[in-house]
Steps between C-alpha positions, in 0.01 A plus 500: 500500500586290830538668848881398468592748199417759748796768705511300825754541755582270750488652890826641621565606838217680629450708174136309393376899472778536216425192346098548532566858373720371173199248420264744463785686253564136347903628502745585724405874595540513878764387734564492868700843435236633321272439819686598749569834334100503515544441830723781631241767268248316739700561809843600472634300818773308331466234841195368638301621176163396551397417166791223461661234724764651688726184422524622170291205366233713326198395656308809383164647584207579278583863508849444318208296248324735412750777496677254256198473254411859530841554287333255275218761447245158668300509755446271837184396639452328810245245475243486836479109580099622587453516135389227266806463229256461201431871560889573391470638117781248405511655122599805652761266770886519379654293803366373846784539791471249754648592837508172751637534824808252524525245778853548596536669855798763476469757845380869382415409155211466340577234205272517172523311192370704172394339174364575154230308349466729122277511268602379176376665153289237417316554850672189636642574889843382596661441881837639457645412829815524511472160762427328216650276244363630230152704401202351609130575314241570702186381349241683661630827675158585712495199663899493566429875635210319747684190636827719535238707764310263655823381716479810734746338681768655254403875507566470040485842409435528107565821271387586169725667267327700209628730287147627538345778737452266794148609590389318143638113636170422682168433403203635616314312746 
């Protein structure tokens, strides 16, 4: 099967954590209410949340992530940059979550851009960002995982989502 046959939504707003989240589903399972409703469990200041944009853009922070995947009965790991990627168990990998800090300058916000690159059944990883046309394969994941590091410049900050105790995903050194 080609990337393309896969659920892909295109990005909307600032609701990439909605369409990163409904990747990893492959269907339409979360929405910005859905989030937001996350949100206020989170914190229940209705204005000036901190786990959204308080222009009502979405814009939402990894807690609100992993809140969201918890309901999903998966779990989040964040990956330490000081690690080599190769040690990543990737049979045991459901989903990577990219989070890239975006370069557009809005006062008192922090702006992040959140993307799903999943894993495929036949073992095959997929970028499903919603930026993109369409799905794009990504032939070999450890060394996408290394270049996407090696620009320090951009503070990347990747997650691995396993529907697996979380202490299993690494290797021992």
């Amino acid at each position: 099967s080609t990337p393309c046959q896969m659920y892909h939504e295109r990005q909307r707003k600032q609701l990439c954590l909605v369409h990163a989240l409904n990747a990893i589903m492959q269907q339409h399972e979360f929405t910005e209410e859905s989030l937001n409703e996350i949100c206020y469990s989170l914190d229940d200041r209705r204005w000036f949340n901190p786990h959204k944009s308080w222009l009502n853009l979405g814009n939402y922070d990894a807690n609100v992530l992993m809140a969201a995947l918890a309901l999903k009965d998966l779990q989040v790991m964040w990956f330490d940059s000081r690690q080599d990627p190769s040690r990543i168990r990737l049979d045991y990998v459901k989903a990577f979550i990219v989070n890239v800090p975006s370069r557009v300058y809005i006062p008192f916000m922090t702006n992040r851009h959140w993307f799903t690159i999943l894993q495929r059944d036949d073992g095959a990883f997929v970028n499903l960002d919603s930026k993109l046309e369409e799905p794009e394969l990504i032939p070999d994941i450890v060394s996408y995982i290394r270049e996407k590091f090696a620009k320090t410049e951009d503070k990347v900050q990747i997650m691995v989502v396993s529907s697996m105790d979380t202490s299993e995903l690494m290797k021992a050194e």
